[in-house]
PAVONU-993372 format. One record per residue (C-alpha): residue number from 1; residue in three letters; y, z, x. Coordinates in nm, 4 decimals, always signed. Layout:
<NUM,ALA,<Y,Z,X>>;
...
//
This chain:
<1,UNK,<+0.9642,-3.0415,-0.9553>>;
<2,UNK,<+0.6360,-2.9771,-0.8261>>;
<3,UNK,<+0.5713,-2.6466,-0.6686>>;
<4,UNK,<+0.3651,-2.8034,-0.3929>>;
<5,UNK,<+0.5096,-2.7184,-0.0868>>;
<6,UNK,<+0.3778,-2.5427,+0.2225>>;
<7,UNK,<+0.5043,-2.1933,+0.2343>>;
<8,UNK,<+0.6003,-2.2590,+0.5918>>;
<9,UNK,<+0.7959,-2.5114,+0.4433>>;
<10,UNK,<+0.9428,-2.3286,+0.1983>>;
<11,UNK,<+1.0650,-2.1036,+0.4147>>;
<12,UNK,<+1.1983,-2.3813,+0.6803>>;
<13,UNK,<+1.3670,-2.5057,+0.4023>>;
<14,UNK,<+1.5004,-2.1612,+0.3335>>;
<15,UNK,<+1.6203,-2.1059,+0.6964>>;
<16,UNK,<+1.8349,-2.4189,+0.6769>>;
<17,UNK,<+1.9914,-2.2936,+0.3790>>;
<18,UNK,<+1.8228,-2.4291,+0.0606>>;
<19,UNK,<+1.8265,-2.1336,-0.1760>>;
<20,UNK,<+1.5678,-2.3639,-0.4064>>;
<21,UNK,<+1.2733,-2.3402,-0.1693>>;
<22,UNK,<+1.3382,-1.9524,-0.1088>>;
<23,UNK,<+1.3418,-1.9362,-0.4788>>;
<24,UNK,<+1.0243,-2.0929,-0.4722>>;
<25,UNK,<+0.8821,-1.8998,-0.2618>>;
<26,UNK,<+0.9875,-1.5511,-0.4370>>;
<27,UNK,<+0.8074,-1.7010,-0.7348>>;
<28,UNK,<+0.4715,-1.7843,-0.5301>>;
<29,UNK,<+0.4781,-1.3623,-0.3079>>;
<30,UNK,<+0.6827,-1.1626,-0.5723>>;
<31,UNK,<+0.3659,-1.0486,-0.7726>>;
<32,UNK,<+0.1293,-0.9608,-0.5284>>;
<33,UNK,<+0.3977,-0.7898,-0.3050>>;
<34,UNK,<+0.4889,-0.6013,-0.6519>>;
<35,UNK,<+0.1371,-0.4849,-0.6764>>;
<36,UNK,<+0.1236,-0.3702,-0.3401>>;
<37,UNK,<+0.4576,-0.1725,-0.2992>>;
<38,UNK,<+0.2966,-0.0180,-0.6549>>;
<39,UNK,<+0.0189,+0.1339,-0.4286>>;
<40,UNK,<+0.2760,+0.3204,-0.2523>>;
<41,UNK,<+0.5296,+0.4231,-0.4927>>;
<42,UNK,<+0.4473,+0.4940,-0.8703>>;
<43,UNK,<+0.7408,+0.4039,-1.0315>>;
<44,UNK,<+0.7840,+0.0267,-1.0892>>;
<45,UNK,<+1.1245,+0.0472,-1.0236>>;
<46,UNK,<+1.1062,+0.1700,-0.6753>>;
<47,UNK,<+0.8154,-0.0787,-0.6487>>;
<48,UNK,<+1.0667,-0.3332,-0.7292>>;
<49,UNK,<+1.3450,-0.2298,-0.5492>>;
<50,UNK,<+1.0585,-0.2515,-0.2312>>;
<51,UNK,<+1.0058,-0.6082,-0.3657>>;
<52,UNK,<+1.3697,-0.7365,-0.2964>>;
<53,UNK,<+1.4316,-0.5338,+0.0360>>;
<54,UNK,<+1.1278,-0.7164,+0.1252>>;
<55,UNK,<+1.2807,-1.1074,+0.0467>>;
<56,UNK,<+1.5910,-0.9895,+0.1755>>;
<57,UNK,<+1.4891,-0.9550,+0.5093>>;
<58,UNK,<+1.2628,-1.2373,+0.4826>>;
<59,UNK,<+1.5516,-1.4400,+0.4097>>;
<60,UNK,<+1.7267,-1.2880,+0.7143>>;
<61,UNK,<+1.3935,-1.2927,+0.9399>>;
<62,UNK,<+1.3450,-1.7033,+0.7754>>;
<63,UNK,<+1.4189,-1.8409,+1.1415>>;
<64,UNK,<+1.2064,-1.6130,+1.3202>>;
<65,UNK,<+0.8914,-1.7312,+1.1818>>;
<66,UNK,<+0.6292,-1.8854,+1.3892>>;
<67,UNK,<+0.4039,-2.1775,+1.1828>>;
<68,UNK,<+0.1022,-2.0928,+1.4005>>;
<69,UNK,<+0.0445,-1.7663,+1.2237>>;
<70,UNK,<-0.0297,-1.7284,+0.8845>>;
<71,UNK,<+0.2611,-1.6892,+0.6371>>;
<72,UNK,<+0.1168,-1.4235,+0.4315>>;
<73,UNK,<+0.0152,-1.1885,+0.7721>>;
<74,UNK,<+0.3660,-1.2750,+0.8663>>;
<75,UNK,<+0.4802,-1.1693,+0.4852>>;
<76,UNK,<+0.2780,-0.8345,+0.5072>>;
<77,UNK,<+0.3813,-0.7269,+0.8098>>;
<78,UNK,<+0.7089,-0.7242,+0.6829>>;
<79,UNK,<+0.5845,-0.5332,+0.3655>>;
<80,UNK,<+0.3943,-0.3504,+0.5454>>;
<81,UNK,<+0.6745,-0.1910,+0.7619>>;
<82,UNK,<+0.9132,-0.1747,+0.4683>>;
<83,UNK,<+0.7201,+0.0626,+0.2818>>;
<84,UNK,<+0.6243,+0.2728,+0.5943>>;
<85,UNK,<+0.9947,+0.2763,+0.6588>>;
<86,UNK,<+1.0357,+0.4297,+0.2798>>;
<87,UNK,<+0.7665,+0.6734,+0.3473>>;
<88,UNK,<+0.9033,+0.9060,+0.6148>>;
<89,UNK,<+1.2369,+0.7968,+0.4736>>;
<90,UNK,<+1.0915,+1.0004,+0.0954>>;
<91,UNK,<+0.8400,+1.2386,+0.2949>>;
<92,UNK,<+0.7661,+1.4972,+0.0996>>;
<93,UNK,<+0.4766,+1.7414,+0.0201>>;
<94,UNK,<+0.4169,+1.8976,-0.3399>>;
<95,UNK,<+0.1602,+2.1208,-0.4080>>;
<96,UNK,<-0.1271,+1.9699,-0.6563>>;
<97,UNK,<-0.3740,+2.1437,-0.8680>>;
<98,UNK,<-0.7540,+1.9359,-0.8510>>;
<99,UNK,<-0.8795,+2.1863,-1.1561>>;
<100,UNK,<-0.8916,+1.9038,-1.4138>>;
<101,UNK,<-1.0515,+1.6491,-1.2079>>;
<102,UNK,<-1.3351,+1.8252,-1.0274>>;
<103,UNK,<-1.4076,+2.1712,-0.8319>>;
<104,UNK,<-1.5454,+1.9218,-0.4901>>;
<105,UNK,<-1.2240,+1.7500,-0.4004>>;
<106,UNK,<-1.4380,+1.5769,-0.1325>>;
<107,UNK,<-1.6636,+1.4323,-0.3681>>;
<108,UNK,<-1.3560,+1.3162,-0.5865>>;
<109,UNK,<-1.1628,+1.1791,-0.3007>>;
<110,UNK,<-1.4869,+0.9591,-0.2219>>;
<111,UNK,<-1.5622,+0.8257,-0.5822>>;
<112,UNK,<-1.1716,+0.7488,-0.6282>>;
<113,UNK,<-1.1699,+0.5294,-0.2845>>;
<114,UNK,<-1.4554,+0.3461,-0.4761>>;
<115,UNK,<-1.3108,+0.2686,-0.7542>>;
<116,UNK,<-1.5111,+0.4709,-0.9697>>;
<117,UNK,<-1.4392,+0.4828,-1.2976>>;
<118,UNK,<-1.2789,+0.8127,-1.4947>>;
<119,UNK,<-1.1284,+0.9097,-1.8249>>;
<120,UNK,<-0.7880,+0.7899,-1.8900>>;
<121,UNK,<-0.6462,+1.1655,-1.8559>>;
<122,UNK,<-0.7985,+1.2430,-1.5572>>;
<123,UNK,<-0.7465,+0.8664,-1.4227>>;
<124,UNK,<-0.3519,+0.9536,-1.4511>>;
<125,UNK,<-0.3950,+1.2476,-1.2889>>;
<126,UNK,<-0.6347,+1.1008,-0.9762>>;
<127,UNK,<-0.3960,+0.8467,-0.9370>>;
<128,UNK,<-0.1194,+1.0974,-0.9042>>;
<129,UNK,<-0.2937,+1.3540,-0.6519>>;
<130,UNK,<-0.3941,+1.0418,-0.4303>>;
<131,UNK,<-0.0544,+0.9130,-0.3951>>;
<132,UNK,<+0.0466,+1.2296,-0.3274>>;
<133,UNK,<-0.2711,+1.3118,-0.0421>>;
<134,UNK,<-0.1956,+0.9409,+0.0764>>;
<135,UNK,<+0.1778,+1.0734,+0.1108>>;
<136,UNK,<+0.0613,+1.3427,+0.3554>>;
<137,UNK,<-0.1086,+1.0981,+0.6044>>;
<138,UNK,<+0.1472,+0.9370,+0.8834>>;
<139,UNK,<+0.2698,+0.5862,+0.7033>>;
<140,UNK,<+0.0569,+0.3817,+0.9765>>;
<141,UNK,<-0.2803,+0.5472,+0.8553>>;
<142,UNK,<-0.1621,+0.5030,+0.4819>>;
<143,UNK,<-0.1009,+0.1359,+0.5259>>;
<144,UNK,<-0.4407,+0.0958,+0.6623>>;
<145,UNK,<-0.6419,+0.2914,+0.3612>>;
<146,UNK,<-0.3777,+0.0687,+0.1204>>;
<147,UNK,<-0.4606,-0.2770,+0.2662>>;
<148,UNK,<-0.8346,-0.1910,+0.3661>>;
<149,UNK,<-0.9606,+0.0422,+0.0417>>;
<150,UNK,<-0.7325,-0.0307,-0.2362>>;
<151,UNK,<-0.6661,-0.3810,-0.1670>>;
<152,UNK,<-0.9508,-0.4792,-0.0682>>;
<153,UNK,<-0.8412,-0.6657,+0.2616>>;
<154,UNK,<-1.0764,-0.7234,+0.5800>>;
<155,UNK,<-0.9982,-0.5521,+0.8979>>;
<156,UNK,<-0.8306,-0.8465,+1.0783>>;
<157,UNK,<-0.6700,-0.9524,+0.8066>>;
<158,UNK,<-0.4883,-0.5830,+0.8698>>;
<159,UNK,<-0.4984,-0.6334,+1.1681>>;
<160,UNK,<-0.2968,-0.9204,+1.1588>>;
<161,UNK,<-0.0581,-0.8449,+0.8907>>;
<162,UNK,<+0.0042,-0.4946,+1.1016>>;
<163,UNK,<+0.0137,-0.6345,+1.4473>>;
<164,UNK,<-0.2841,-0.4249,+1.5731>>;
<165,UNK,<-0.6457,-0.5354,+1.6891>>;
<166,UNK,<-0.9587,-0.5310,+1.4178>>;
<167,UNK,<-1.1365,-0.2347,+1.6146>>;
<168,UNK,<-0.8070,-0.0303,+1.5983>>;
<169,UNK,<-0.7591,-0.0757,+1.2467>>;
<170,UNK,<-1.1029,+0.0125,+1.1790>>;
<171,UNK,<-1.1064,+0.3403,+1.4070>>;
<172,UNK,<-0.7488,+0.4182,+1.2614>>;
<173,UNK,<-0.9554,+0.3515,+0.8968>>;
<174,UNK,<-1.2072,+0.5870,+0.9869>>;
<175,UNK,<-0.9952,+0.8808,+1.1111>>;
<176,UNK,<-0.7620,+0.8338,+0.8408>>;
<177,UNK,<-1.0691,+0.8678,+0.5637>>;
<178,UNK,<-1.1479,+1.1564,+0.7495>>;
<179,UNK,<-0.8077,+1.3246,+0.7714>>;
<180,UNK,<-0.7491,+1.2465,+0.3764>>;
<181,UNK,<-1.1007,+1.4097,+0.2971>>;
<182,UNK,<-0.9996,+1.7176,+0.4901>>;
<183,UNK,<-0.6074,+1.7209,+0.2977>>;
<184,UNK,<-0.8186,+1.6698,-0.0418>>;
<185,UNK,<-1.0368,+1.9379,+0.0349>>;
<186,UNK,<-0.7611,+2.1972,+0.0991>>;
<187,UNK,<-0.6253,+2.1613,-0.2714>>;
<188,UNK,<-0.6602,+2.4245,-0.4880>>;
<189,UNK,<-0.9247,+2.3701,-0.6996>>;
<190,UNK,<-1.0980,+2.5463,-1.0228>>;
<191,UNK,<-1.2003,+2.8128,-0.8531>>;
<192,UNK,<-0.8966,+2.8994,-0.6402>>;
<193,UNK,<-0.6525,+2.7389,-0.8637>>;
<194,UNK,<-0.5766,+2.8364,-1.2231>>;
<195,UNK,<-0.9188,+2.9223,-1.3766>>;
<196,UNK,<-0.9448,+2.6176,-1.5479>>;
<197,UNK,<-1.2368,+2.3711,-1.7006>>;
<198,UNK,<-1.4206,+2.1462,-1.4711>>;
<199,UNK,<-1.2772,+1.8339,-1.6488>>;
//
């Protein structure tokens, strides 16, 4: 069978019960709803278990869904509230050590939203502190950084897959940035920290 079908489609076919075309359709989303749930939560596991929450209620929300809108803003809205749902459900705050990545956590904080590159041991250990800085922002402003910085969507796609305008995603953007450079430079660094190297 030819995996042709509309994903509007799909998911009508879904709705009326056809557990083919949601099959289908779980085979088109699962991967790049896997890498996004992995922006959020480190462990693939709890990225996966995001993964099926998500198709669960997609299965359940299957009748709800609109054909004049997009499937995929429809898809990561619902994404987009499951893992802000996890967040404040897993809120938490541990403290974080920046002494081997760099002494200017502001400086670090702008060159890992850019995607610049670093050593494997201190890439590992960037990637942990800024899931753990992103965990300190409120879910909303962490969904827009996610979409907008790390996955490289435009602000009304975000707009659309969070149910918000362009210009308040982009303000949100901005004062989110700003919050996240003012958590990164409150880490302990080098100099405050535990005396060690500047990595």
């Amino acid at each position: 069978m030819i995996d042709d079908a509309s994903d509007a489609s799909l998911l009508g076919r879904a709705a009326a019960g056809d557990a083919g075309g949601f099959d289908l359709l779980v085979g088109r989303w699962k991967n790049r709803l896997f890498r996004l749930a992995l922006r959020f939560f480190r462990r693939p596991e709890d990225a996966e278990e995001i993964v099926q929450e998500v198709f669960l209620k997609v299965y359940r929300m299957a009748a709800t869904y609109r054909s004049d809108a997009p499937f995929e803003h429809w898809l990561l809205r619902i994404a987009s509230n499951t893992c802000v749902d996890r967040l404040r459900e897993r809120r938490r705050r541990r403290e974080d050590v920046l002494a081997d990545i760099t002494p200017d956590a502001g400086a670090w904080l702008d060159a890992a939203l850019a995607g610049a590159s670093q050593e494997a041991r201190q890439a590992e250990a960037a990637r942990a502190l800024a899931s753990e800085l992103l965990d300190s922002l409120p879910p909303k402003d962490r969904m827009v950084l996610v979409l907008m910085d790390l996955e490289g969507l435009s602000a009304r796609d975000v707009a659309a897959a969070t149910g918000s305008t362009r210009a308040a995603v982009k303000v949100r953007a901005l004062r989110a940035r700003r919050s996240l450079r003012r958590l990164a430079e409150a880490v302990p660094t080098a100099r405050e920290g535990t005396g060690g190297g500047r990595g």
